[in-house]
N, CA and C atoms of all chains as a GROMACS GRO file, in nm:
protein
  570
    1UNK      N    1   1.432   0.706  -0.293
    1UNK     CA    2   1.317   0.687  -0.203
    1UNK      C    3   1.255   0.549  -0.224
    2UNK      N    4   1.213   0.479  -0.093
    2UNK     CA    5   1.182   0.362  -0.100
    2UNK      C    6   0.992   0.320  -0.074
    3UNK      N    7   0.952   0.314  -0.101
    3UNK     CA    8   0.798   0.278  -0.009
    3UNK      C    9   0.757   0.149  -0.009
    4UNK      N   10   0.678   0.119   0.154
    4UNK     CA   11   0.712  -0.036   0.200
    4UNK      C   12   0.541  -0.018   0.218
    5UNK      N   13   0.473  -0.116   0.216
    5UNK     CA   14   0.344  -0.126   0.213
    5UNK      C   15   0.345  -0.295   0.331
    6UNK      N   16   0.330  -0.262   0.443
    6UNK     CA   17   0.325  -0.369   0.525
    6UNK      C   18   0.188  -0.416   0.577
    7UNK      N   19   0.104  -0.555   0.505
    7UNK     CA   20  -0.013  -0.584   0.536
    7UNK      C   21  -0.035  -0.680   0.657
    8UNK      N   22  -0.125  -0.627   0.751
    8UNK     CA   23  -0.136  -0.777   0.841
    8UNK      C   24  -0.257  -0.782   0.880
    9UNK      N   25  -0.325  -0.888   0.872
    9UNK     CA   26  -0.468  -0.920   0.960
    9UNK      C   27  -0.466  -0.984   1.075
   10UNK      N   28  -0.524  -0.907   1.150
   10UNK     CA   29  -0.494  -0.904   1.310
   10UNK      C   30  -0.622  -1.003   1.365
   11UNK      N   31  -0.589  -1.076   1.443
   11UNK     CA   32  -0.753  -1.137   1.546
   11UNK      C   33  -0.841  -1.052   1.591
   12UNK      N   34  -0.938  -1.078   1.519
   12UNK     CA   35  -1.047  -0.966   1.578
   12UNK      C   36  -1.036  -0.913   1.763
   13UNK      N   37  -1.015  -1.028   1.785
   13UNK     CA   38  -1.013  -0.966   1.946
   13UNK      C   39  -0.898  -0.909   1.994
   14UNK      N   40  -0.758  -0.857   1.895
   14UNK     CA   41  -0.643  -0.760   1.964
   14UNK      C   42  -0.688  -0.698   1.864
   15UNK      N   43  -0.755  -0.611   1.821
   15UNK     CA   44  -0.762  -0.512   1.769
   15UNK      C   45  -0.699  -0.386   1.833
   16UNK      N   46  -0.781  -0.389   1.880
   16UNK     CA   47  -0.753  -0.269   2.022
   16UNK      C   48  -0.595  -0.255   2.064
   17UNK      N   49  -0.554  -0.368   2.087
   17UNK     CA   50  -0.439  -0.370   2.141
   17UNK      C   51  -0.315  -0.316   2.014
   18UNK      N   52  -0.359  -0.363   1.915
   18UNK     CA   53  -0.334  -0.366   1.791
   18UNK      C   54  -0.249  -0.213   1.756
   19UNK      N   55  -0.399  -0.108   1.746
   19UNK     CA   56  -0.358   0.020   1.744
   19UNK      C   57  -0.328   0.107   1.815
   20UNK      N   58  -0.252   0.004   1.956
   20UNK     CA   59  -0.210   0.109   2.070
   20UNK      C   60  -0.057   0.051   2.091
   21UNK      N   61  -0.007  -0.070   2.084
   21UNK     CA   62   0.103  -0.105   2.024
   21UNK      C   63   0.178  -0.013   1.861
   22UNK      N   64   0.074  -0.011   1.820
   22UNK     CA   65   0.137   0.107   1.637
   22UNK      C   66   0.098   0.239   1.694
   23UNK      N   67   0.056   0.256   1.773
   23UNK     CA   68   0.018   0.442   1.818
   23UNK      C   69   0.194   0.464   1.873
   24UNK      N   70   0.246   0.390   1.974
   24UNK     CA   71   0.406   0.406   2.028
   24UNK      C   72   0.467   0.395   1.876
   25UNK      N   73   0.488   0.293   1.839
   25UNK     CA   74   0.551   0.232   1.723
   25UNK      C   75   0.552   0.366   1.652
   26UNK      N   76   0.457   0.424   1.610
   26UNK     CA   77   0.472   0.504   1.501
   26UNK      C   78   0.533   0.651   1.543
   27UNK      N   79   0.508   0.655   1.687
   27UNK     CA   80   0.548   0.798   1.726
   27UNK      C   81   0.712   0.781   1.743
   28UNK      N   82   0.764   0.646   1.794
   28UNK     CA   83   0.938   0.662   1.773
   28UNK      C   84   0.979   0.666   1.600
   29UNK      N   85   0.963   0.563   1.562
   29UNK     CA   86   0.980   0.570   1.402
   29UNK      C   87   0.969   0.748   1.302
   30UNK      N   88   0.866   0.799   1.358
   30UNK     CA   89   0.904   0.944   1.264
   30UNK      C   90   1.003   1.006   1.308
   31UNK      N   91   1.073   0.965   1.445
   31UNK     CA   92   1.183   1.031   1.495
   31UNK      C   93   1.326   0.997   1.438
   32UNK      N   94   1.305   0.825   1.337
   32UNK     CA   95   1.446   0.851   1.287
   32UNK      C   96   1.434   0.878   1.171
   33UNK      N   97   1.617   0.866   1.170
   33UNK     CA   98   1.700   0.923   1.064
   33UNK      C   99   1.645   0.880   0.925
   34UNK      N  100   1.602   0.917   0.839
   34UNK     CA  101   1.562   0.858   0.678
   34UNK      C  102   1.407   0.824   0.651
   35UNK      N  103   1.338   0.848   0.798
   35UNK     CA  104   1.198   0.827   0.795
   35UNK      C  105   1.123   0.951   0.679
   36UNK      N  106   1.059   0.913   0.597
   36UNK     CA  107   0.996   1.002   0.552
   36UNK      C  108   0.826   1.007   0.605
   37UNK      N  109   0.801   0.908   0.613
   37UNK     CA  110   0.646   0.906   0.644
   37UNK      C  111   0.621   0.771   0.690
   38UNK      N  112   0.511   0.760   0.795
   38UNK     CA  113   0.497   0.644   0.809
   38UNK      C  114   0.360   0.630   0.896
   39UNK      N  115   0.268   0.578   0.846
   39UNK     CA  116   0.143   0.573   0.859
   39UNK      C  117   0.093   0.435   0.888
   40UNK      N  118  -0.050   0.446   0.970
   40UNK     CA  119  -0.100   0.350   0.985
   40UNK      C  120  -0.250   0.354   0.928
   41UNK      N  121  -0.301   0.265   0.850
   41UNK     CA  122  -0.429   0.228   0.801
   41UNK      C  123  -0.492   0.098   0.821
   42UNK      N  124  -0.680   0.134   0.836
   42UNK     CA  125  -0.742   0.026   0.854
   42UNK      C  126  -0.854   0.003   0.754
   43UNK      N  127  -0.871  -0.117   0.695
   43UNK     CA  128  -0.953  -0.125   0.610
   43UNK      C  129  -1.098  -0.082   0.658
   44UNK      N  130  -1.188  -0.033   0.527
   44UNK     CA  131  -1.289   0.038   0.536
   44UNK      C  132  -1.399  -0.112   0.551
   45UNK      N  133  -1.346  -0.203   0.490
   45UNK     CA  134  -1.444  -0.331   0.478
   45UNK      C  135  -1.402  -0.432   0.546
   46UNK      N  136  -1.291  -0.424   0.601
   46UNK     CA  137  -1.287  -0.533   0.694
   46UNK      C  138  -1.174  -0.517   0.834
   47UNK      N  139  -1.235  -0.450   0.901
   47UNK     CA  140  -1.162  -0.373   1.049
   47UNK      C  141  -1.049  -0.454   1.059
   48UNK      N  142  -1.018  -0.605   1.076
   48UNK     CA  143  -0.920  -0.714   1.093
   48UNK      C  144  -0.785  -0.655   0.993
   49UNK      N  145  -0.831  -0.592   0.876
   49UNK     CA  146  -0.678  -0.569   0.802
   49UNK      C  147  -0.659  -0.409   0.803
   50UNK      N  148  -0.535  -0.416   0.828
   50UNK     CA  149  -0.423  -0.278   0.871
   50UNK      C  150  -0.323  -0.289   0.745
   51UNK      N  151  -0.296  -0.200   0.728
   51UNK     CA  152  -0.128  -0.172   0.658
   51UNK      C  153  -0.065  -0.084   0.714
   52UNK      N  154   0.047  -0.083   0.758
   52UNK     CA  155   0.166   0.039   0.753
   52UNK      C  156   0.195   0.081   0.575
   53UNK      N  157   0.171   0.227   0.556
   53UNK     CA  158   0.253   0.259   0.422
   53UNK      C  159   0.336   0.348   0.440
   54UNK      N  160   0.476   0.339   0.426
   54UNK     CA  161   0.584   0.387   0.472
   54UNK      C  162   0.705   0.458   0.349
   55UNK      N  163   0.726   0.580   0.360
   55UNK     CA  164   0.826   0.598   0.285
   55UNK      C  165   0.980   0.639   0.376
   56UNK      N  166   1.105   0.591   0.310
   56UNK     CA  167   1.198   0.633   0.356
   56UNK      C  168   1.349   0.615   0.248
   57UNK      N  169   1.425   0.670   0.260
   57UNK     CA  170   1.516   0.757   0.205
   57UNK      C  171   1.610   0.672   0.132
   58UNK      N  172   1.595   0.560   0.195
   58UNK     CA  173   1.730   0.463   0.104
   58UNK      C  174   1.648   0.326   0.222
   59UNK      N  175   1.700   0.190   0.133
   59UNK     CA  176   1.686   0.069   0.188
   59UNK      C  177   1.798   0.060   0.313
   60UNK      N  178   1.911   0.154   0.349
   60UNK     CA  179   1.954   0.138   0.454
   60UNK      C  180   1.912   0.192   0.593
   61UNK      N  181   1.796   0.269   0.554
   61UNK     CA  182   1.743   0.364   0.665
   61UNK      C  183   1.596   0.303   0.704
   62UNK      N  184   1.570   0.187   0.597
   62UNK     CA  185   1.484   0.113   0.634
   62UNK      C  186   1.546   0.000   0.720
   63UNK      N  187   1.654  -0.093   0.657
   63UNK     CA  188   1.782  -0.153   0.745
   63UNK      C  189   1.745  -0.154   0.924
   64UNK      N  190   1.801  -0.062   0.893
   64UNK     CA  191   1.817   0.059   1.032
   64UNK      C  192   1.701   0.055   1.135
   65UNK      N  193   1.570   0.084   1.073
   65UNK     CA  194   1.457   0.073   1.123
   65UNK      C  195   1.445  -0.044   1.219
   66UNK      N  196   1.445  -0.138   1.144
   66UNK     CA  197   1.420  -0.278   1.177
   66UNK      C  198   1.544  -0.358   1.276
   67UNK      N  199   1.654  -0.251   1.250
   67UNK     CA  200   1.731  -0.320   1.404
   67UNK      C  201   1.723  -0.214   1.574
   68UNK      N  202   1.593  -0.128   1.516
   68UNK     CA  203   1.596  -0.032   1.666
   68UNK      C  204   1.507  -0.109   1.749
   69UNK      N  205   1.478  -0.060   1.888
   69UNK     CA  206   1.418  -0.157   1.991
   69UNK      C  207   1.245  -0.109   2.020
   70UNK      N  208   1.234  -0.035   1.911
   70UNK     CA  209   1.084  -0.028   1.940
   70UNK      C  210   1.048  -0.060   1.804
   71UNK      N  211   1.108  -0.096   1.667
   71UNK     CA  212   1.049  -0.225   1.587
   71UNK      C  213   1.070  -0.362   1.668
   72UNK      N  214   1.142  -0.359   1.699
   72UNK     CA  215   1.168  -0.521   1.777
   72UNK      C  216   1.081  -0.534   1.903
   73UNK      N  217   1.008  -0.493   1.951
   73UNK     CA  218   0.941  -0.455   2.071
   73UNK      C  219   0.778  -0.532   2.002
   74UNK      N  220   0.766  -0.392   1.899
   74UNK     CA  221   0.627  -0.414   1.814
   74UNK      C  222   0.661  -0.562   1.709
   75UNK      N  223   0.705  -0.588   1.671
   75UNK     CA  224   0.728  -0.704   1.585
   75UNK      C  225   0.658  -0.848   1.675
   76UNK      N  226   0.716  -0.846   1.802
   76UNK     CA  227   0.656  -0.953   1.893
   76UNK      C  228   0.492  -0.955   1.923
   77UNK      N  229   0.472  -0.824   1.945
   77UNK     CA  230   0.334  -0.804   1.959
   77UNK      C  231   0.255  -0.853   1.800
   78UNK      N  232   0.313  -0.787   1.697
   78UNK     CA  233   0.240  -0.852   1.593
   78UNK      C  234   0.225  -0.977   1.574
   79UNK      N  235   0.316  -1.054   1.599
   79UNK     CA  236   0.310  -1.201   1.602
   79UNK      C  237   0.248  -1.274   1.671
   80UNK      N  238   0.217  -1.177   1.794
   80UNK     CA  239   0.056  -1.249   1.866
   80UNK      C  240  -0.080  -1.220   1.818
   81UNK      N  241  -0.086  -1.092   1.758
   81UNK     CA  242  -0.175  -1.053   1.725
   81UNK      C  243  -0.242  -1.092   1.596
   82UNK      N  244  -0.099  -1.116   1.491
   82UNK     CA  245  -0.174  -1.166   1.366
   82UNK      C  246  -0.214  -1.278   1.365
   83UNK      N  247  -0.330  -1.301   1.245
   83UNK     CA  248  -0.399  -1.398   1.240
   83UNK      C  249  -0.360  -1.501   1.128
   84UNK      N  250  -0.295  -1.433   1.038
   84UNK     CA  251  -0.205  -1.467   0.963
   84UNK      C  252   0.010  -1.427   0.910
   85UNK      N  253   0.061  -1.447   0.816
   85UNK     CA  254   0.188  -1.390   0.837
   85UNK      C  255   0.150  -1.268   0.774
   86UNK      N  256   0.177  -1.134   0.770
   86UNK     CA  257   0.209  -1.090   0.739
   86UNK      C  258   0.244  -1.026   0.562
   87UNK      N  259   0.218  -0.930   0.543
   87UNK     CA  260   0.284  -0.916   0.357
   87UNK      C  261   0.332  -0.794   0.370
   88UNK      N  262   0.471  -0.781   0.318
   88UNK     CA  263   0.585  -0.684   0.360
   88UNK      C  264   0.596  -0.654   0.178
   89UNK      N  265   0.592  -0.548   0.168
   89UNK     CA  266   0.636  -0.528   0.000
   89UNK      C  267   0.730  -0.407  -0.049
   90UNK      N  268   0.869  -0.389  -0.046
   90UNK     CA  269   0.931  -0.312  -0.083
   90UNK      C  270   0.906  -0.258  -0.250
   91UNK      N  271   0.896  -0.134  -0.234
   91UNK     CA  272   0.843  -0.064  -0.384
   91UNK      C  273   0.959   0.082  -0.390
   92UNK      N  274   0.973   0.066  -0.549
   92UNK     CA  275   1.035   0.210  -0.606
   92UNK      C  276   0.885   0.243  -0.715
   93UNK      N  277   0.945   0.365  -0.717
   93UNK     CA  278   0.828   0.417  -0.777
   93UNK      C  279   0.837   0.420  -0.931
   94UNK      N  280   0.751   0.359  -1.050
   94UNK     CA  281   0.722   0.333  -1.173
   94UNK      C  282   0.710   0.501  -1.188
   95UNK      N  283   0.582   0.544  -1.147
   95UNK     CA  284   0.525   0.726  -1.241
   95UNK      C  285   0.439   0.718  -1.104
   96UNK      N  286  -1.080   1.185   0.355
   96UNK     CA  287  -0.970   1.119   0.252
   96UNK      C  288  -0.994   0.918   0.256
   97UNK      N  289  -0.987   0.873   0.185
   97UNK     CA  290  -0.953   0.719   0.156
   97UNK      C  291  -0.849   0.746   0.068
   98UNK      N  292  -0.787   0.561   0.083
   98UNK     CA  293  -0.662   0.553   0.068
   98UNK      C  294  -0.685   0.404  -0.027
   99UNK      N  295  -0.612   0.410  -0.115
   99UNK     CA  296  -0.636   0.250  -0.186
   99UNK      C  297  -0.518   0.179  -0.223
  100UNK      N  298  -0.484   0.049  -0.213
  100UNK     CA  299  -0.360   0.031  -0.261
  100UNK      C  300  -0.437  -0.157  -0.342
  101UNK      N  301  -0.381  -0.112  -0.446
  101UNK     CA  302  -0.446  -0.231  -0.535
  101UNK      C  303  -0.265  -0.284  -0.602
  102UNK      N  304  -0.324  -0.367  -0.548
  102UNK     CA  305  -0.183  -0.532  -0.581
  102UNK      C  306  -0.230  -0.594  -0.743
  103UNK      N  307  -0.141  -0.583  -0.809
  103UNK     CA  308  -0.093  -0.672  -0.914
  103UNK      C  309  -0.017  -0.703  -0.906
  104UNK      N  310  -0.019  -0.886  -1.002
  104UNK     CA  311   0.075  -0.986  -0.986
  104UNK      C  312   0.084  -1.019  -1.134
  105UNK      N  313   0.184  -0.973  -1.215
  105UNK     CA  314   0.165  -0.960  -1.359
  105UNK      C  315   0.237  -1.062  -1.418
  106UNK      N  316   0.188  -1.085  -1.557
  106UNK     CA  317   0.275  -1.256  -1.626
  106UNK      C  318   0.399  -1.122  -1.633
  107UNK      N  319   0.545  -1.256  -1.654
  107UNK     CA  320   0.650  -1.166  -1.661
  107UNK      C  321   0.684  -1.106  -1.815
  108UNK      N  322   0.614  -1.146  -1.878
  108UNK     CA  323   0.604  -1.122  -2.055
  108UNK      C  324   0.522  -1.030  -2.055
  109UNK      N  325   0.456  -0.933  -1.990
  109UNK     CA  326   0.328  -0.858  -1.970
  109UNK      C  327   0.386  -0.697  -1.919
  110UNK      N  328   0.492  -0.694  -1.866
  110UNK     CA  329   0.554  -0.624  -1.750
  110UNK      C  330   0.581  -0.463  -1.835
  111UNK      N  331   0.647  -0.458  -1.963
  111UNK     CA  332   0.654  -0.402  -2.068
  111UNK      C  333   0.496  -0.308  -2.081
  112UNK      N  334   0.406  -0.404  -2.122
  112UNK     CA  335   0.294  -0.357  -2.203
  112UNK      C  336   0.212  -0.306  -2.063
  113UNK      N  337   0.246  -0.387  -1.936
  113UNK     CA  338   0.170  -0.268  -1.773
  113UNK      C  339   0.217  -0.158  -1.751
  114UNK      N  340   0.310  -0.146  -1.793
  114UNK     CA  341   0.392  -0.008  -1.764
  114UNK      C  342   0.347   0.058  -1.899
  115UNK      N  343   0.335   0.035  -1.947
  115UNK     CA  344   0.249   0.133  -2.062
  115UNK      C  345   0.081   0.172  -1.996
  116UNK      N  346   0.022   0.106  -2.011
  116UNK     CA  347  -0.094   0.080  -2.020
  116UNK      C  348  -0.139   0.168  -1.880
  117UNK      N  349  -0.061   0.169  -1.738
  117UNK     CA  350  -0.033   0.211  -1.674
  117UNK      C  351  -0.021   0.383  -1.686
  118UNK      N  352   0.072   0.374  -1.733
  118UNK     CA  353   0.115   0.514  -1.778
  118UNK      C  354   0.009   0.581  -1.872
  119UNK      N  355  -0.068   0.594  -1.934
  119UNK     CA  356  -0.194   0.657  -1.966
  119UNK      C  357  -0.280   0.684  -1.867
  120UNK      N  358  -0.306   0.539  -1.779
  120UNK     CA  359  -0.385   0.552  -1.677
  120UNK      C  360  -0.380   0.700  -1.531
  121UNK      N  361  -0.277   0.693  -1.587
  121UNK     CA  362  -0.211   0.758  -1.497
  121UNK      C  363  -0.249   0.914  -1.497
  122UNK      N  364  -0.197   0.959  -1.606
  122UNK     CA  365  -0.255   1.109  -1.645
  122UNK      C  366  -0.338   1.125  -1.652
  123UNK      N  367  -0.471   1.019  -1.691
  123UNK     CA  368  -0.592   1.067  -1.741
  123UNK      C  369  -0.640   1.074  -1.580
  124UNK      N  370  -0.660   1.008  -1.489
  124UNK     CA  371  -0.655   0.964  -1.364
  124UNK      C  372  -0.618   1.128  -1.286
  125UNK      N  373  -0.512   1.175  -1.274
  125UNK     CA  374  -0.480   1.270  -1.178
  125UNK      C  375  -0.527   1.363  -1.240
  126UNK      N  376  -0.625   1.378  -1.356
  126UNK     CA  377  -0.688   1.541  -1.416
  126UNK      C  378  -0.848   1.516  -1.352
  127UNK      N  379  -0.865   1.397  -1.284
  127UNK     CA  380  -1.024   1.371  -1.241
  127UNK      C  381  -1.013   1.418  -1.060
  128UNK      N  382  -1.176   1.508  -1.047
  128UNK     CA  383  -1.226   1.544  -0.975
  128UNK      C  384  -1.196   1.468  -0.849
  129UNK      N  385  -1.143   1.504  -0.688
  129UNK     CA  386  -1.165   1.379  -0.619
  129UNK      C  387  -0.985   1.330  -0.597
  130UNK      N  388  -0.934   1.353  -0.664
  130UNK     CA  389  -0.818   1.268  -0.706
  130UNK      C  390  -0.701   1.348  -0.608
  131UNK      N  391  -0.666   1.293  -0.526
  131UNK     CA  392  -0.521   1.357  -0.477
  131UNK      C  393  -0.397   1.340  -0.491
  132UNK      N  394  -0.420   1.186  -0.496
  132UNK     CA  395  -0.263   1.098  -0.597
  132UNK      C  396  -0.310   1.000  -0.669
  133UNK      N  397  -0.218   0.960  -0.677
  133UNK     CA  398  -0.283   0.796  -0.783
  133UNK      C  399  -0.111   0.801  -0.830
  134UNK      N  400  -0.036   0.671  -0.794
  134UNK     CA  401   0.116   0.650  -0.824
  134UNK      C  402   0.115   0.500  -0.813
  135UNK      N  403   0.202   0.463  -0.917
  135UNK     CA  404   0.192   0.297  -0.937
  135UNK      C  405   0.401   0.290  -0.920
  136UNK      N  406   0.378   0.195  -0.856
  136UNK     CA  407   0.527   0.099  -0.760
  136UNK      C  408   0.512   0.009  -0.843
  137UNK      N  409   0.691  -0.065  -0.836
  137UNK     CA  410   0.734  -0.185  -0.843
  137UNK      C  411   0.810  -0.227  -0.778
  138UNK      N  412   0.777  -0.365  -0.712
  138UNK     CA  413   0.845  -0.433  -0.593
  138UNK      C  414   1.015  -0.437  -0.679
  139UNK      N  415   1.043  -0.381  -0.520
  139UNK     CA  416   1.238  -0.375  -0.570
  139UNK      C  417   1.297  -0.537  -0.569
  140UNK      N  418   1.180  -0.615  -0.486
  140UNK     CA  419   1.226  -0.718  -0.472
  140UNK      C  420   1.164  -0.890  -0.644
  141UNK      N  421   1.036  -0.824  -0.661
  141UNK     CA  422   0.981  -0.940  -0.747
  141UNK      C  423   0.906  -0.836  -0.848
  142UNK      N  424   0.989  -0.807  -0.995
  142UNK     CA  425   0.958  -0.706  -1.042
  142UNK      C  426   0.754  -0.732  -1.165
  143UNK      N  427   0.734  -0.867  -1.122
  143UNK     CA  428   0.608  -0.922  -1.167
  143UNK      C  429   0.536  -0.826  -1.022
  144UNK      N  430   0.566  -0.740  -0.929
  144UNK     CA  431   0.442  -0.724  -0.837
  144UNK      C  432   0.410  -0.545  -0.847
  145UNK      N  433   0.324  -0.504  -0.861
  145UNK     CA  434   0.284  -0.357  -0.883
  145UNK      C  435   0.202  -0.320  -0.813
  146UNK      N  436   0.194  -0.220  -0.711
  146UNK     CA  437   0.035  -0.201  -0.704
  146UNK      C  438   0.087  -0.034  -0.707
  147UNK      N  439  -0.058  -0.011  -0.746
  147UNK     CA  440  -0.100   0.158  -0.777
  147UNK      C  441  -0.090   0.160  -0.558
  148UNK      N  442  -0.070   0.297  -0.533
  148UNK     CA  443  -0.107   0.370  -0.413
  148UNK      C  444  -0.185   0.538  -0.426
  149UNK      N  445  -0.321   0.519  -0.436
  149UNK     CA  446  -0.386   0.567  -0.427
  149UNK      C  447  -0.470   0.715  -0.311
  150UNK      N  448  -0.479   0.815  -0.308
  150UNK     CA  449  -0.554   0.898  -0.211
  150UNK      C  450  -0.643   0.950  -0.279
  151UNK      N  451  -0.790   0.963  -0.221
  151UNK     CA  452  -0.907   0.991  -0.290
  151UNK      C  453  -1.026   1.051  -0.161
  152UNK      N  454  -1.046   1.233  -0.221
  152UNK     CA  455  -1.139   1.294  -0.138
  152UNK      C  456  -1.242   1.196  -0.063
  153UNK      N  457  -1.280   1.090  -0.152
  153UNK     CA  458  -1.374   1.065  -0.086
  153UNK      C  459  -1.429   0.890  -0.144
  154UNK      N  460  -1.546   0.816  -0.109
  154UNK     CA  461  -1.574   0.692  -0.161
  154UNK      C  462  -1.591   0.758  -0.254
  155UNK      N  463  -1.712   0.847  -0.306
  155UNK     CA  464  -1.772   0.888  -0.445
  155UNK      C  465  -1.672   0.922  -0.557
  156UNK      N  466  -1.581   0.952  -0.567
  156UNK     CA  467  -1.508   1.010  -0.595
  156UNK      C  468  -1.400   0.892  -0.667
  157UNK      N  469  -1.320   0.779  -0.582
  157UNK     CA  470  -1.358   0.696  -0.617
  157UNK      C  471  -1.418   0.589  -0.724
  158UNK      N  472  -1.558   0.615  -0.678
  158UNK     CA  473  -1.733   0.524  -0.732
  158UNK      C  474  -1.655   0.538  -0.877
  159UNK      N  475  -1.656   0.731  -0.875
  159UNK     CA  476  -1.681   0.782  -1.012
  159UNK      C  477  -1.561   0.741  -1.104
  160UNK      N  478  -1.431   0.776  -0.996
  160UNK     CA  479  -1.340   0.682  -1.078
  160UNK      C  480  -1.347   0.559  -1.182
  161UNK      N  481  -1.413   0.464  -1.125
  161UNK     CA  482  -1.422   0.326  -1.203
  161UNK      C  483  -1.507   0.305  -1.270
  162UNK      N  484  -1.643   0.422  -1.272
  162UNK     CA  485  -1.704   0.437  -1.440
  162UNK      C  486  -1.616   0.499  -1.500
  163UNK      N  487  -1.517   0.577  -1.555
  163UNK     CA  488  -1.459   0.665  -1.632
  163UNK      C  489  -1.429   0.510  -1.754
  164UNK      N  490  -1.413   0.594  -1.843
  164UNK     CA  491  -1.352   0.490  -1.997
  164UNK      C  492  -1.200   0.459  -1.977
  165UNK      N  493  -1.133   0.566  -1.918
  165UNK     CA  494  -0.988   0.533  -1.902
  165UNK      C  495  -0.954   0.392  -1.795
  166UNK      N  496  -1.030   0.422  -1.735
  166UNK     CA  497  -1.037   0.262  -1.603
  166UNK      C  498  -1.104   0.189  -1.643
  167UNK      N  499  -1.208   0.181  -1.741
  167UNK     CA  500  -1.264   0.058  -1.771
  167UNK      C  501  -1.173  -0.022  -1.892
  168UNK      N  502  -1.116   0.077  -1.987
  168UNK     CA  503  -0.984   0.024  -2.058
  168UNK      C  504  -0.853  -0.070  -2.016
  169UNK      N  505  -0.843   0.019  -1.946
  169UNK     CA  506  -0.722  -0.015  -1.830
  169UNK      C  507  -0.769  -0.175  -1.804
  170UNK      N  508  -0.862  -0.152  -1.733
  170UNK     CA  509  -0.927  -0.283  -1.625
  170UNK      C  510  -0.904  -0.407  -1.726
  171UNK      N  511  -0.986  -0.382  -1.869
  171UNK     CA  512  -0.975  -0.501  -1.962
  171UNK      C  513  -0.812  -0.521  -1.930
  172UNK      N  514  -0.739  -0.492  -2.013
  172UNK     CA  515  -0.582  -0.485  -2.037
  172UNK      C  516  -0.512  -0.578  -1.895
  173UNK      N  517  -0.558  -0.531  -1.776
  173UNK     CA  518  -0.520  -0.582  -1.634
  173UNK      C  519  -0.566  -0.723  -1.652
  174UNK      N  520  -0.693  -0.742  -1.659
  174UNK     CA  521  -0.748  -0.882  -1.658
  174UNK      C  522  -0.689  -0.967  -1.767
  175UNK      N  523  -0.536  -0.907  -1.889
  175UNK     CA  524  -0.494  -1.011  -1.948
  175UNK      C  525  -0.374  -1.029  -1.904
  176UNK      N  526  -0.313  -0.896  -1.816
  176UNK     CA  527  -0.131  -0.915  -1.794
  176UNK      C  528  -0.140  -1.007  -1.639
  177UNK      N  529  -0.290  -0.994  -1.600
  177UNK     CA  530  -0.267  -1.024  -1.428
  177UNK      C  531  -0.227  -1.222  -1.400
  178UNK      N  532  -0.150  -1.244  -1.359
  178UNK     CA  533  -0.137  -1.362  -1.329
  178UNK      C  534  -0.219  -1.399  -1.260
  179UNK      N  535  -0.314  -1.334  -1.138
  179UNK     CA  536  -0.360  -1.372  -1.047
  179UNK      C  537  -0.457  -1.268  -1.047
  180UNK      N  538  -0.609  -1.312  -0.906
  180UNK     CA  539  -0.681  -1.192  -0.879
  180UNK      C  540  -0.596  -1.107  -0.820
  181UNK      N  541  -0.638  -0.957  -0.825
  181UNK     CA  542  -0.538  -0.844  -0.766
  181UNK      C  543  -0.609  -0.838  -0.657
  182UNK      N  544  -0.547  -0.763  -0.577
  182UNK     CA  545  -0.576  -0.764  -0.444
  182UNK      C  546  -0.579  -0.603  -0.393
  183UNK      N  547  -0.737  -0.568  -0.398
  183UNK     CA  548  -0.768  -0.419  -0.363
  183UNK      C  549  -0.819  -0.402  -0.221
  184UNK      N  550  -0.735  -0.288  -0.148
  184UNK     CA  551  -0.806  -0.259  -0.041
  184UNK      C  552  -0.850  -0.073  -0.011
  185UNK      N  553  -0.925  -0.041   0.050
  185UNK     CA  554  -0.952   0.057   0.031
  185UNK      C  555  -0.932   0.123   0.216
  186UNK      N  556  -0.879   0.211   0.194
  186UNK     CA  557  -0.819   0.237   0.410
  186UNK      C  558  -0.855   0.383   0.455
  187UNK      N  559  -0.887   0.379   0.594
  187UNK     CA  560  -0.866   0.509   0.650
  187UNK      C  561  -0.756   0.512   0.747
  188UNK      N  562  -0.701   0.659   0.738
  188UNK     CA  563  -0.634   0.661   0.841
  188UNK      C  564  -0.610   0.640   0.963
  189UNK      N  565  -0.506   0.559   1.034
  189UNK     CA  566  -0.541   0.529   1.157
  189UNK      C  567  -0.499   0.637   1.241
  190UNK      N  568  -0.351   0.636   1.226
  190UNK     CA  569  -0.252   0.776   1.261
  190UNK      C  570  -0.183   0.780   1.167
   0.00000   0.00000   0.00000
């Protein structure tokens, strides 16, 4: 099992757009293969930062993820939206 | 529910004695009130990066967390392995 902790701070003004672009995003993604979980969060102190925290089954089913057409869809939108790049962090679990 | 995911960036001579230090934290941590997980990662990719991923009933809960002696221990110990400030955020669910 893999868990990906994906940070981005968005322009205050796509917010909106923000969590309706990851509302689709997230409803295809639990549909594939190796998805274990995959969530969206917004900071309590500063609305602008989101994370995806994501678990899934092997780094190939994450792979996988990232060549279907509704990550590639949402990926563009993030890149308008963020305000900065992005922080992508692949994790195994210590305890 | 809140959600916390706190980033460490540890010296690489340090990595040993976090995973200890860690690992106490840990047990004493999931026997407290409030507490739903509390699990500490290491990046598969840059094994200096850790962060705990956290779920917690509530802010208070939390609060109370970071008076306890076991986190204020901890905390010293962090402030000598950390290369850098860590980077805490605290989230609600979006979906």
């Amino acid at each position: 099992m893999i868990k990906v902790v994906a940070k981005f701070v968005i322009k205050s003004d796509r917010i909106e757009e923000m969590k309706s672009v990851c509302s689709d995003l997230i409803d295809e993604t639990r549909k594939e293969n190796g998805n274990i979980s995959y969530e969206l969060y917004q900071d309590v102190n500063n609305p602008e930062i989101f994370s995806f925290i994501e678990e899934w089954e092997s780094q190939e089913a994450l792979d996988q993820h990232m060549e279907t057409d509704h990550f590639k869809k949402a990926e563009v939108h993030f890149g308008n939206f963020a305000a900065k790049d992005p922080e992508v962090n692949i994790y195994s679990l210590v305890k």
